[in-house]
C-alpha positions as CSV (number, residue, x, y, z in Angstrom):
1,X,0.0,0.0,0.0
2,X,1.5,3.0,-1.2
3,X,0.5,6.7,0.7
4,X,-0.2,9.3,-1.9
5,X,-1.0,12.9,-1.8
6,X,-3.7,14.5,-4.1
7,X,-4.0,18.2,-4.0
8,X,-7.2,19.6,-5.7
9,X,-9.1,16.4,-4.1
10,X,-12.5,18.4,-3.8
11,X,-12.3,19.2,-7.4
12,X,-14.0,17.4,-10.2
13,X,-10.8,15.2,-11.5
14,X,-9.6,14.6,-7.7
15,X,-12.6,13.6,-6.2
16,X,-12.7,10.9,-9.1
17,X,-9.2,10.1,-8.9
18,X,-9.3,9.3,-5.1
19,X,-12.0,7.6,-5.3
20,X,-10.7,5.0,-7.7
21,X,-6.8,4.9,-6.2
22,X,-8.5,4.4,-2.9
23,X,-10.6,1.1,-4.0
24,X,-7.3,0.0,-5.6
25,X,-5.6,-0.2,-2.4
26,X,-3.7,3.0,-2.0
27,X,-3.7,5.0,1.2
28,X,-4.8,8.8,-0.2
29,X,-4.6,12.4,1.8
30,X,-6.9,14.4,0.1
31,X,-6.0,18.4,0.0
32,X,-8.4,21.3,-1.5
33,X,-8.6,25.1,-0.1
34,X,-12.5,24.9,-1.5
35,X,-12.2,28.5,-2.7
36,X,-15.3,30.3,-3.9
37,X,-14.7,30.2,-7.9
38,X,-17.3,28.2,-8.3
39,X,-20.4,26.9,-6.1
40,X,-18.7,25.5,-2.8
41,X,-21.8,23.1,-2.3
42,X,-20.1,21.1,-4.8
43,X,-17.4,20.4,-3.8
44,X,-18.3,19.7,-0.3
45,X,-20.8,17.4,-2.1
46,X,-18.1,15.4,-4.0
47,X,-16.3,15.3,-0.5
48,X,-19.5,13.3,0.9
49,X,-19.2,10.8,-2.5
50,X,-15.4,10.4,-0.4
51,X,-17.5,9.6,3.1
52,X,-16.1,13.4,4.1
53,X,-18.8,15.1,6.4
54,X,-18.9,19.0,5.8
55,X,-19.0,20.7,8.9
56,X,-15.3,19.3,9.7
57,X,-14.1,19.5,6.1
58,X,-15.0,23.2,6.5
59,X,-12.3,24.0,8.9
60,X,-8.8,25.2,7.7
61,X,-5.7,22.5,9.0
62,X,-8.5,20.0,10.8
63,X,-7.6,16.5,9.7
64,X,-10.7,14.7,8.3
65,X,-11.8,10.8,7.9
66,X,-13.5,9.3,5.4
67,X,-16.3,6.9,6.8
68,X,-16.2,4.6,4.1
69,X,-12.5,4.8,2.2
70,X,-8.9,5.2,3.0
71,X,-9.1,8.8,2.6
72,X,-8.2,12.0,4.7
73,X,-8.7,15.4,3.7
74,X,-7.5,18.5,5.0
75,X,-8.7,21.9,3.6
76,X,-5.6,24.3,3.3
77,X,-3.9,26.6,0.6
78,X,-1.0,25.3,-1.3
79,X,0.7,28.9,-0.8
80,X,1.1,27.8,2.6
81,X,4.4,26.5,2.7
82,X,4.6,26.0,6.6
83,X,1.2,23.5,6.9
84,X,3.0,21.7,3.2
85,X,5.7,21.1,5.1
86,X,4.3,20.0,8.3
87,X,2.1,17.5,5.9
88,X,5.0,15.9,3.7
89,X,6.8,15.6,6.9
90,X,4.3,13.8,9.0
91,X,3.3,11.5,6.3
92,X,6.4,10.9,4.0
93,X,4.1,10.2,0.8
94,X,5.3,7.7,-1.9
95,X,3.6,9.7,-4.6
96,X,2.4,13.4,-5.2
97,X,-0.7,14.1,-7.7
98,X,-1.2,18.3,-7.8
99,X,-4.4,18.2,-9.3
100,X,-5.2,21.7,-7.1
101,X,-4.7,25.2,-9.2
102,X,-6.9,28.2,-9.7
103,X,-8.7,26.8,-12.8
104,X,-10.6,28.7,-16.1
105,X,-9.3,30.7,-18.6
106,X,-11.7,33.9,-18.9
107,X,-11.5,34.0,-15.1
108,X,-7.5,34.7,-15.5
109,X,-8.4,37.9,-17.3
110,X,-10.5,39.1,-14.8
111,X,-8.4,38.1,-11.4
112,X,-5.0,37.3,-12.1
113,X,-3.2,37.3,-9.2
114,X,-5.1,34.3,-7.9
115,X,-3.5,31.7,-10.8
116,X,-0.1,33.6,-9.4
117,X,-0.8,32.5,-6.2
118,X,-1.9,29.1,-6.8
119,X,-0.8,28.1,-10.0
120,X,3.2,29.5,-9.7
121,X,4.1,30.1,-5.8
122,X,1.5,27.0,-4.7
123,X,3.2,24.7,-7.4
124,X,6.6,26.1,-6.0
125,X,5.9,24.8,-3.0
126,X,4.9,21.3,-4.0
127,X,8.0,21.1,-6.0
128,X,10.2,21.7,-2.7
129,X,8.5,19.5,-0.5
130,X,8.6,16.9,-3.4
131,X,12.6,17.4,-3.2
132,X,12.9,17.8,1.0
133,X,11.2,15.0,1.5
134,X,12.3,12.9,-1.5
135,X,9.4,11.8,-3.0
136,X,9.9,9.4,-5.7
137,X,6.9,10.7,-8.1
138,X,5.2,14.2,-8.6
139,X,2.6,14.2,-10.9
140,X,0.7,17.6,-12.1
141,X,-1.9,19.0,-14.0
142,X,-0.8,21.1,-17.3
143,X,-3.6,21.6,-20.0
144,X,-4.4,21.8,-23.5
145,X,-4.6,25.2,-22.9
146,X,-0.6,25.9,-23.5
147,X,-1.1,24.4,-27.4
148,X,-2.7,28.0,-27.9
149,X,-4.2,29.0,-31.3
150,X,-2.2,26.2,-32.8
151,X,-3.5,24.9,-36.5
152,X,-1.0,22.0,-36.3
153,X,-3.4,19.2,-35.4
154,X,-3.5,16.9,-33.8
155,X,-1.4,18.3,-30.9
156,X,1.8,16.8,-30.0
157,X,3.8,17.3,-27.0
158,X,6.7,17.9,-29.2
159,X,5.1,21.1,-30.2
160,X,6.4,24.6,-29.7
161,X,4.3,26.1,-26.9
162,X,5.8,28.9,-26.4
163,X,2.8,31.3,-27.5
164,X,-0.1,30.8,-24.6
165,X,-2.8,33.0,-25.5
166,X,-4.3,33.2,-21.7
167,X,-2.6,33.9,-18.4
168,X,-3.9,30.4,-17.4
169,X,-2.0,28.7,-19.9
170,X,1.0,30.7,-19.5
171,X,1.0,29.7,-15.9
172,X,0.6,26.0,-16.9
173,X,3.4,26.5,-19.3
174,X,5.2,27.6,-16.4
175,X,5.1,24.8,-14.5
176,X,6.1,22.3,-16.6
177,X,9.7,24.6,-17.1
178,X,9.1,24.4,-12.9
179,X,9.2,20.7,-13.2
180,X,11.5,20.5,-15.8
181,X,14.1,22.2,-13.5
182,X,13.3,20.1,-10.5
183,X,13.9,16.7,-12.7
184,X,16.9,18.1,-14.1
185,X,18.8,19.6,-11.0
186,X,17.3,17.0,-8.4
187,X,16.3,13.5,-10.2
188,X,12.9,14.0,-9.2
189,X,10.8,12.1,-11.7
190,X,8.1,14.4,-12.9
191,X,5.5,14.1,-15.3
192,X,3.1,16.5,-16.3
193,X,-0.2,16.1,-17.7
194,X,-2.1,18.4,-20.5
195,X,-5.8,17.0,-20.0
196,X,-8.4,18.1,-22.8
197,X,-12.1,19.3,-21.8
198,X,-12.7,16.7,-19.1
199,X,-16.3,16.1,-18.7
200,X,-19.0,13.2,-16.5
201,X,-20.6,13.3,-13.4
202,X,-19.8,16.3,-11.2
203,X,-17.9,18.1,-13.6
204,X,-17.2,21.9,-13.1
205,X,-20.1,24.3,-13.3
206,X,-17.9,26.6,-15.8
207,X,-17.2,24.1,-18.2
208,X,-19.2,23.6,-21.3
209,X,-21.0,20.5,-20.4
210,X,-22.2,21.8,-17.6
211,X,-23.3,25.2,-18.8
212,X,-25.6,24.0,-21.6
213,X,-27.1,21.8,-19.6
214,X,-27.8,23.8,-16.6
215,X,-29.2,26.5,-19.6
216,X,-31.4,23.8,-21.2
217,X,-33.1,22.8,-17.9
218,X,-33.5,26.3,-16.7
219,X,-35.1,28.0,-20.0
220,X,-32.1,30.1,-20.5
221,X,-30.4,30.5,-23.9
222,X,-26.8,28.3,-24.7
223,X,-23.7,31.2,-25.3
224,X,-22.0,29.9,-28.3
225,X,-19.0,31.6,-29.1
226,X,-17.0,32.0,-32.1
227,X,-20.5,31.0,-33.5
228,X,-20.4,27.8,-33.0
229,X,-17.1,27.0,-35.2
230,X,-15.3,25.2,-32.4
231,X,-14.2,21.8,-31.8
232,X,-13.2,20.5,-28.5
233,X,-11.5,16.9,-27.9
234,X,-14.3,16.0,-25.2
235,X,-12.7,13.4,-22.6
236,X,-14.7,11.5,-20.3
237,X,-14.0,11.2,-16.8
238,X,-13.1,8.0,-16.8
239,X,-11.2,8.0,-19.9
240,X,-9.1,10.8,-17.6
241,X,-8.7,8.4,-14.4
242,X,-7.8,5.4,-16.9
243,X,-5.0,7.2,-17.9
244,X,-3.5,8.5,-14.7
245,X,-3.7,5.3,-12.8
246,X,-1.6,3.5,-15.1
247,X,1.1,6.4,-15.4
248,X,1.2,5.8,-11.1
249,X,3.0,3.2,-10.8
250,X,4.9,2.6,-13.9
251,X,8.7,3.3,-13.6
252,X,10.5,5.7,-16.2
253,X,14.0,5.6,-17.4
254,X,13.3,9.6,-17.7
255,X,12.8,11.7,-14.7
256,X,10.8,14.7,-16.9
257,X,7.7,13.7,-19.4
258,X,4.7,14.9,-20.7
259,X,2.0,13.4,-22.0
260,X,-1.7,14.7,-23.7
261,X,-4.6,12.8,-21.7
262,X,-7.5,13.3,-24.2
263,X,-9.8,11.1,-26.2
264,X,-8.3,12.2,-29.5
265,X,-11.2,12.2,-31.2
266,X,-12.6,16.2,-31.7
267,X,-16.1,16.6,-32.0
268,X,-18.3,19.8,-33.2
269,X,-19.7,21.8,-30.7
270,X,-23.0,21.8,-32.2
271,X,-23.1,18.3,-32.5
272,X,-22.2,18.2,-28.6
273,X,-25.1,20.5,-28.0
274,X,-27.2,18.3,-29.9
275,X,-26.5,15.1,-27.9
276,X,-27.6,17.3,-24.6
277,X,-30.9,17.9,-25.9
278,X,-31.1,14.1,-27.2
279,X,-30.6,13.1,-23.9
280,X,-32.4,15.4,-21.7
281,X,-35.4,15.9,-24.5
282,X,-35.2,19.3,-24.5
283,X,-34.9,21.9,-27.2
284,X,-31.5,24.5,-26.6
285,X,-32.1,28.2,-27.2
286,X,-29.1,29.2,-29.3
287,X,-27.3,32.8,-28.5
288,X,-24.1,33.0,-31.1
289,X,-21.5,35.6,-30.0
290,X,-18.0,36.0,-31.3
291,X,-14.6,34.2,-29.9
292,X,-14.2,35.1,-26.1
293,X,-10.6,36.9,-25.5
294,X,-7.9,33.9,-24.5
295,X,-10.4,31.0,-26.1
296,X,-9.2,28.3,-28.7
297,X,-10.9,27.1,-32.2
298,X,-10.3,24.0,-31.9
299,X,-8.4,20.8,-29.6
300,X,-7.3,18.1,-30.6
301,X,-4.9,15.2,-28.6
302,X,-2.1,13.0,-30.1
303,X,-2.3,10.3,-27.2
304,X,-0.3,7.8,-29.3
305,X,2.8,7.8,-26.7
306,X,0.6,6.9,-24.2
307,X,-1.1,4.0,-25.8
308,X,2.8,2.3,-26.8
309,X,3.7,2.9,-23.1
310,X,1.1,2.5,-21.2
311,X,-1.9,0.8,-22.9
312,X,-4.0,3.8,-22.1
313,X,-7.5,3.5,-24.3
314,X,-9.8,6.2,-24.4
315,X,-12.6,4.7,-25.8
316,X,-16.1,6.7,-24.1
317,X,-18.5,7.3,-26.4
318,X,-19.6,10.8,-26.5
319,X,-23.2,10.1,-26.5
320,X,-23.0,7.6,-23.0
321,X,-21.0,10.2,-21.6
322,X,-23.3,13.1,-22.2
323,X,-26.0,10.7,-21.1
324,X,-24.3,10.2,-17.8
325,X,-24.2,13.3,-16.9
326,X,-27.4,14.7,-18.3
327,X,-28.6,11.8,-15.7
328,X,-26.6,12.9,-12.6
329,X,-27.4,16.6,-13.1
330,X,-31.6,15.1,-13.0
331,X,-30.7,13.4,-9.8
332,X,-28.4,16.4,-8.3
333,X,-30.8,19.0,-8.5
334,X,-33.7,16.8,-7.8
335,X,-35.5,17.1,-11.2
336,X,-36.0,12.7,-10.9
């Protein structure tokens, strides 16, 4: 049984990820600050799907344990390096997952000293307890993000990135040259991870799957930008947890990788709209605005390293996936 830290664990990836590693066997510590960019209620709910009860998950530093898995939590900030240090030390993990950063790229226009704060001094911090303490394994989230405006499809990880088009991305960017250092000066095996527009079950409330459907069930009109000429590489959530758990425990000859987690297969974003009112049999009200400031045309992952290495398959269909959550949104709001 391996002890492994995921930061971010009340986030929508996390909660899934623990969730998983913890019925595998693995001893988790969950860590989240819960911070207000989106609706708090749930992420405390995707602590209860953990057996975490609220009112003690609420408080800052208290240690908290899970009725019904091998999980702790502890709500803190990553920018505090005194409590990181105190953690690492008392429980000498095996393995680091940083899942935890300030997410959403329109949101870095409007406040971006938070993604300074979490994304560059928080990751900092992870990278120096992951070398003080020796840990054998730091994995991290980057994003498709950093590929920018690219036209050269599908993206590779041997692509120039040096262009971000969003303060988000550039702080992503960022922390794989973080990581990159760390490896290089330390032998701290490090790989970083560029997911593409993770969706399922408890997904994020600012991400698209989310926003159509909370606009179709409440009468409002779908924003669709750029006019609907966009393409996202849609990734189910369990296509994203696949992946991850077989990068865990797989020894590298390199100490510094990179690797696209996506389902490399792009689909329309009018055709995605269409398979939310298929399965919630409902008509969407269409508003068509121009390309938001920072946003992409299109995504697109090359995951053919990690199928030779690691056997990853990303197989999902879009329409079960949309289904699933369409489903858990009815149930989540009370609306079956």
């Amino acid at each position: 049984m391996e002890t492994i830290l995921i930061t971010g664990a009340a986030g929508f990836i996390g909660m899934h990820l623990s969730k998983k590693l913890c019925e595998k066997g693995h001893r988790i510590i969950g860590f989240d600050n819960i911070n207000d960019y989106y609706d708090t209620k749930l992420k405390y709910g995707r602590l209860n799907e953990l057996g975490i009860d609220k009112v003690n998950s609420e408080i800052f530093h208290k240690e908290c344990k899970s009725s019904t898995l091998d999980f702790t939590f502890y709500r803190a900030n990553l920018e505090d390096l005194g409590f990181m240090t105190n953690l690492f030390d008392k429980y000498k993990f095996d393995r680091v997952i940083n899942l935890a950063a300030q997410a959403g790229v329109r949101y870095s226009i409007e406040n971006p000293h938070a993604y300074g704060q979490s994304n560059l001094v928080g990751f900092l911090n992870i990278l120096e307890c992951c070398r003080q303490f020796q840990v054998s394994k730091l994995m991290y989230a980057s994003s498709s993000s950093i590929y920018g405006n690219s036209v050269d499809v599908p993206f590779s990880t041997t692509q120039n990135v040096d262009h971000p088009i969003s303060l988000y991305a550039a702080t992503k960017k960022a922390n794989e040259l973080m990581a990159h250092s760390y490896s290089h000066l330390y032998k701290i095996e490090t790989i970083g991870l560029r997911f593409f527009t993770v969706y399922g079950p408890w997904g994020r409330p600012d991400m698209a799957m989310y926003l159509f459907t909370d606009a179709i069930f409440n009468n409002r009109p779908i924003k669709v930008f750029n006019h609907g000429d966009l393409s996202r590489d849609f990734t189910y959530i369990d296509d994203i947890v696949q992946g991850i758990t077989k990068l865990i425990d797989k020894k590298s000859e390199k100490t510094y990788q990179l690797f696209n987690i996506g389902n490399s297969k792009p689909v329309q974003l009018m055709d995605f709209i269409k398979e939310i009112e298929k399965s919630s049999g409902l008509q969407a009200e269409l508003e068509m605005y121009p390309m938001q400031p920072g946003d992409v045309n299109q995504t697109w992952a090359d995951v053919d390293d990690l199928i030779e290495q690691f056997d990853y398959h990303p197989n999902f269909p879009v329409d079960k996936g949309v289904s699933n959550f369409v489903q858990w949104y009815k149930k989540y709001y009370h609306l079956v």
